[in-house]
C-alpha positions in Angstrom: 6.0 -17.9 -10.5 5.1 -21.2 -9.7 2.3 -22.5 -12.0 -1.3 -22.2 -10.1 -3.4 -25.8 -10.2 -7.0 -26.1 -11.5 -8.7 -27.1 -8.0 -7.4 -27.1 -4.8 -8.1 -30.1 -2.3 -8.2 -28.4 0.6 -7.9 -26.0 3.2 -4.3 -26.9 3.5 -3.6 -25.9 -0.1 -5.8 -23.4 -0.2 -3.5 -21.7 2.3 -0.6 -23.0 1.5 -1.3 -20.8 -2.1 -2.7 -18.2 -1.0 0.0 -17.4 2.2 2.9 -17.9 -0.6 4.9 -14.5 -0.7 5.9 -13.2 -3.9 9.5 -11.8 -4.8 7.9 -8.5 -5.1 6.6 -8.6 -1.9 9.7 -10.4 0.8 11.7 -7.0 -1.3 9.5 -4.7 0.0 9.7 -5.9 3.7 13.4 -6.1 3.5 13.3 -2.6 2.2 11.4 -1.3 5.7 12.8 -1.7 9.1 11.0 -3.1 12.2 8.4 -5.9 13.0 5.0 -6.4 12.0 1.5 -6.2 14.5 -1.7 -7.2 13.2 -4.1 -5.7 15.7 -7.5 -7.3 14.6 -5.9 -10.8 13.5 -8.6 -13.4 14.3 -10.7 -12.4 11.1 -11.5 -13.9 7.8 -8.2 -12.0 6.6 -5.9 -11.7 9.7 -4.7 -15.1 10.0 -3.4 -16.0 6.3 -2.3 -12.2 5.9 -0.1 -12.9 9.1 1.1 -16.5 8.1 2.0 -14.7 4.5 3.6 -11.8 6.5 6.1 -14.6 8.3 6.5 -16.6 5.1 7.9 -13.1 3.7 9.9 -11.8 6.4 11.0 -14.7 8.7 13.5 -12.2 10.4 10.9 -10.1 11.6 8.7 -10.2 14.7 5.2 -10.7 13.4 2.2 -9.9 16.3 -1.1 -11.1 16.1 -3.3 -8.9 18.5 -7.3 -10.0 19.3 -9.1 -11.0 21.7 -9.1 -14.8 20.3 -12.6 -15.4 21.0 -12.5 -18.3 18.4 -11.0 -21.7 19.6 -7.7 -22.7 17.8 -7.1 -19.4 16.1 -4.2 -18.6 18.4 -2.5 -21.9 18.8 -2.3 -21.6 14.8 -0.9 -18.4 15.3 2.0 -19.8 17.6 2.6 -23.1 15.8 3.5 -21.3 12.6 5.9 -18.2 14.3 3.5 -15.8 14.8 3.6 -14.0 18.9 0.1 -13.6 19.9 -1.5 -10.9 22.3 -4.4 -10.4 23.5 -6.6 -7.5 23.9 -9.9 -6.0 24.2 -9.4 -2.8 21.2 -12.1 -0.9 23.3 -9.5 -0.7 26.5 -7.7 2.3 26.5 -5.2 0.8 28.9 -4.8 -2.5 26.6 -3.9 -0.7 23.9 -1.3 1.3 25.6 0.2 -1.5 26.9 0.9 -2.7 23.4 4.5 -2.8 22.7 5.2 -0.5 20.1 6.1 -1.7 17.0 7.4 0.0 13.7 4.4 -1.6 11.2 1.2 -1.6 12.3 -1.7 -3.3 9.6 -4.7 -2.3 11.7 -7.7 -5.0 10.3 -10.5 -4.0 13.3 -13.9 -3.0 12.5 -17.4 -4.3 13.2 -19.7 -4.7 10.2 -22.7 -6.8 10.8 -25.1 -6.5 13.8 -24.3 -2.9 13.3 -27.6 -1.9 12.6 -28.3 -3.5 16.2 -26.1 -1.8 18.0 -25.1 1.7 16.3 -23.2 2.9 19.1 -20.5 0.1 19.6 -19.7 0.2 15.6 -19.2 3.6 16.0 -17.0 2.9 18.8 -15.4 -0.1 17.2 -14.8 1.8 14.0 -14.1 5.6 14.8 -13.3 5.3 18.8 -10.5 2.3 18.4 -8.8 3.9 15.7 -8.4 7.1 17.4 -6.5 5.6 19.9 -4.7 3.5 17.9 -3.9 5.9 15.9 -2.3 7.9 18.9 -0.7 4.9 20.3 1.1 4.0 17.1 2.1 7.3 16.2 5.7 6.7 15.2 4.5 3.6 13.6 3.6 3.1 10.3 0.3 2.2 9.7 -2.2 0.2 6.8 -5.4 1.0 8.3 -8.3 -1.7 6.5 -11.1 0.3 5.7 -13.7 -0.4 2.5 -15.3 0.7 -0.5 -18.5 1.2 1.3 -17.0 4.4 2.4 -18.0 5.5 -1.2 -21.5 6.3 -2.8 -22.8 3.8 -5.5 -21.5 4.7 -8.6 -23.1 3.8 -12.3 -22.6 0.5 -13.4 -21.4 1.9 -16.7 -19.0 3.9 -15.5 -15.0 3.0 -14.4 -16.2 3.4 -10.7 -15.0 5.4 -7.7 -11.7 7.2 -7.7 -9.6 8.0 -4.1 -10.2 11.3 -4.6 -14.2 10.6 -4.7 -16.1 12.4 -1.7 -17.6 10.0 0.9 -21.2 10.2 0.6 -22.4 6.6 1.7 -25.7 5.4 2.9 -26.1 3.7 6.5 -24.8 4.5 9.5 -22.0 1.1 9.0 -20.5 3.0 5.6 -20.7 6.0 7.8 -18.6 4.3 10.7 -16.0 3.7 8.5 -15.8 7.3 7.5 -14.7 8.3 10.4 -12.2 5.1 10.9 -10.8 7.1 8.1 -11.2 10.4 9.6 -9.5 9.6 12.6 -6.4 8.1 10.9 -5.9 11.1 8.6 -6.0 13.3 10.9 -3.8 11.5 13.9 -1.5 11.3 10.9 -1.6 14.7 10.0 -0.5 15.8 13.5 2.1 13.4 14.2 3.5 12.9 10.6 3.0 9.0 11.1 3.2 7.4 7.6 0.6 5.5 6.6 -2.0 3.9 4.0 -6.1 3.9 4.0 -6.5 0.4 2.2 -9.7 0.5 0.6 -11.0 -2.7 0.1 -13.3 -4.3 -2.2 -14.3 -7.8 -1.8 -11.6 -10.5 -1.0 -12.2 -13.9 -2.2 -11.2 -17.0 -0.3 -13.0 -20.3 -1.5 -14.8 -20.3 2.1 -16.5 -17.2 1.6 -17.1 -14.1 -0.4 -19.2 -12.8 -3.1 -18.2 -15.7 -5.4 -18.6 -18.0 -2.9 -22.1 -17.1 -1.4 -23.1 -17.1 -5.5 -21.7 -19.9 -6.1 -23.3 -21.5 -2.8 -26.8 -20.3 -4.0 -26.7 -21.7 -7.2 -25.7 -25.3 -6.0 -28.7 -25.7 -3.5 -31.0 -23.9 -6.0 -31.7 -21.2 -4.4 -32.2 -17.5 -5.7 -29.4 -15.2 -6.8 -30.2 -11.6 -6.0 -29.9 -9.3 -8.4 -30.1 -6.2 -6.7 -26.1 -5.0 -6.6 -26.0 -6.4 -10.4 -22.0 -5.7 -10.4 -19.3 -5.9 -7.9 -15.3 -6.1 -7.9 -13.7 -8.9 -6.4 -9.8 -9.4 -5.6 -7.9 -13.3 -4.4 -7.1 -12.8 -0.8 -3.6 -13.8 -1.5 -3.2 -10.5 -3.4 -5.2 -8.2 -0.9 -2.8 -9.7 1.5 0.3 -9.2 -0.2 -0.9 -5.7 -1.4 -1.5 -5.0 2.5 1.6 -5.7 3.7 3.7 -4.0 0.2 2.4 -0.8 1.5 4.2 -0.4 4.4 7.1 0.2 2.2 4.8 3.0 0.0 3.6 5.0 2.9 2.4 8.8 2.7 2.2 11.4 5.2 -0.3 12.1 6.0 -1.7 8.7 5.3 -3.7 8.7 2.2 -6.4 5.9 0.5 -5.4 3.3 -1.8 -8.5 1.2 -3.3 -7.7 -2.4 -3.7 -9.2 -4.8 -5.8 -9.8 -6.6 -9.3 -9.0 -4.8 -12.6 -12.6 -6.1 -14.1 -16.4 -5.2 -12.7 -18.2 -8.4 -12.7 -21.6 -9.2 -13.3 -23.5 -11.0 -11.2 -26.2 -12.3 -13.5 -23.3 -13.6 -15.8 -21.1 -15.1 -12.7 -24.4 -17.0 -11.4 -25.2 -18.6 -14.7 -21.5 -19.5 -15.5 -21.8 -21.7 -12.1 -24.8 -22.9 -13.3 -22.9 -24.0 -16.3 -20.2 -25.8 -14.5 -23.0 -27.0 -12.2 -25.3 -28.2 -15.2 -28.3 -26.7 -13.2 -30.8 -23.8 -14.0 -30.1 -20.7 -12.1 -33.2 -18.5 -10.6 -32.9 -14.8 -9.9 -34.7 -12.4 -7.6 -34.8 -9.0 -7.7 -34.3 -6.3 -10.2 -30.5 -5.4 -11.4 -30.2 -1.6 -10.4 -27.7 0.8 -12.6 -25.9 1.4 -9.0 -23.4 -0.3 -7.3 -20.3 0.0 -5.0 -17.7 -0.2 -7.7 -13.6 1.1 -7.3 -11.2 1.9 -10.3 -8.2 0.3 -8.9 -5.8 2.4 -11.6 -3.4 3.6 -8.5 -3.2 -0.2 -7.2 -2.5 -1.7 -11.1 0.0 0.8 -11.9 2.1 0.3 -8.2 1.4 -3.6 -7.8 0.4 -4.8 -11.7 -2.1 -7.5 -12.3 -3.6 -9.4 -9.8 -1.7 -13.1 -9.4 -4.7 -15.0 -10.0 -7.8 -13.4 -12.3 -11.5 -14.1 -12.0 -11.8 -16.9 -14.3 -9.2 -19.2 -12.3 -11.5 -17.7 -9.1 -14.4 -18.9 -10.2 -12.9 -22.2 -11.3 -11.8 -22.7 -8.1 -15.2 -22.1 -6.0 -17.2 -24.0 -8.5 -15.0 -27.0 -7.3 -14.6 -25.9 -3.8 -18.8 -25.6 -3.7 -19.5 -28.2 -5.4 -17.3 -30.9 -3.2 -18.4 -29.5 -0.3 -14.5 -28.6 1.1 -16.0 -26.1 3.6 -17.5 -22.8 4.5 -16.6 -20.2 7.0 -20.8 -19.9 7.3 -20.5 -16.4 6.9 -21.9 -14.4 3.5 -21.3 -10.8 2.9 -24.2 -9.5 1.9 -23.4 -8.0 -1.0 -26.6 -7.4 -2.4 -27.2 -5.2 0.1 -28.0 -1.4 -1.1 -28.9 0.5 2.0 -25.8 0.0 4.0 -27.7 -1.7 6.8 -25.7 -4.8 8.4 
């Protein structure tokens, strides 16, 4: 493996890195047949998980599907190999028009403003998949879904397992319940292979939980306290892990949680920035013995170790913040405990 450098200068870097296939992974897609659709593709993850896909497989059609809202996100797409469609997920008729496809990573969901509007992230996140589900049933199909899906677990424990029931607060955690529900069980009646990729916090320097720490800490402001611990996985490996499983399918499809070996501690992240920063770090809140936490034992003993671990992570976004290389403007939120978006 090529040798990983201590900053990276850019967004083309960054990319470049984190897009790079590994061995392990252009073996797996040579292993499956068919192209590849990415039906959600314009998000934070869509567009390096498809550039990676094409980096890995350059034989294979790869798809992006959205509705491109975003300026430049398609002609990025195109320029780098990548066929783009687009469609509204909530048309019936759009979606059947879809070619079909053999591999179907299925990255849609809505998440915040969900509170505002409860009955478009239910249709966003149980309706679409229903139908996608039904469109793409002799596909295979990674459906994206989260750890939310999950209870909070005790901090001192290993976290949730995928055999955990799904208890979660808020109507959003709920949402993605029955993304779930609906891909099970389309699988279960169709036999369509398939993967319920339960992820817990990609990091990209842009954004993410290190990020948005990180962020807070430079411009002084407050680090919450209230989700004390969280797990937290590079983007280039949630990618790459993404796109392996459509060579480890199950039928019906079954869940998969995905992220980094360690719990970290958010107290302890904020005042290691602070050390790289040289500047005092201020908390608010009161650390809880809760949080949404996932033992990722399946995913370590399929895939191994993570390709880059949390100390190069945070090495990275302390440089990335404190040069000011650039910011997708959007934070997760993870302090919240409620489930509200």
């Amino acid at each position: 493996m090529t040798e990983l450098p201590t900053h990276l200068s850019g967004e083309t870097e960054l990319e470049e890195i984190m897009t790079r296939p590994t061995a392990e992974l252009i073996s797996d897609l040579q292993s499956i047949d068919g192209d590849i659709m990415i039906l959600g593709v314009a998000g934070k993850m869509g567009l390096t998980l498809a550039r990676m896909a094409k980096r890995a497989a350059p034989d294979k059609r790869v798809i992006g599907v959205a509705r491109f809202s975003a300026p430049g996100s398609r002609e990025g797409l195109e320029a780098i190999g990548v066929e783009t469609v687009a469609c509204d997920l909530l048309d019936r008729a759009q979606i059947e028009a879809l070619e079909p496809v053999k591999n179907v990573l299925f990255m849609a969901g809505r998440k915040f403003g969900a509170a505002q509007d409860q009955p478009a992230t239910w249709a966003m996140n149980a309706y679409v998949p229903a139908l996608v589900a039904e469109r793409f049933k002799d596909s295979r199909i990674i459906a994206f879904s989260t750890a939310c899906v999950y209870a909070l677990s005790d901090v001192e424990g290993s976290g949730s397992i995928e055999e955990h029931a799904l208890t979660p607060p808020g109507e959003y955690a709920n949402s993605c319940v029955g993304r779930e529900r609906m891909f099970e069980y389309f699988s279960a009646q169709h036999r369509t292979p398939g993967r319920l990729f339960r992820l817990c916090y990609a990091i990209d320097m842009r954004y993410g939980v290190l990020h948005d720490i990180a962020t807070a800490v430079w411009n002084d402001q407050p680090v919450s306290l209230a989700m004390s611990h969280a797990n937290v996985l590079w983007q280039g490996d949630a990618n790459a892990i993404a796109l392996r499983l459509l060579a480890h399918c199950t039928v019906p499809s079954s869940p998969i949680n995905v992220s980094g070996p360690e719990k970290i501690e958010i107290r302890k992240v904020a005042e290691e920035f602070g050390r790289l920063f040289g500047k005092e770090v201020s908390f608010t809140g009161r650390p809880e013995k809760s949080a949404w936490l996932v033992n990722t034992k399946l995913q370590q003993s399929m895939f191994g170790k993570p390709t880059v671990g949390i100390d190069q992570l945070i090495g990275w976004t302390a440089d990335w913040v404190q040069n000011d290389r650039g910011s997708l403007g959007k934070p997760t939120h993870f302090e919240v405990r409620d489930g509200t978006y």
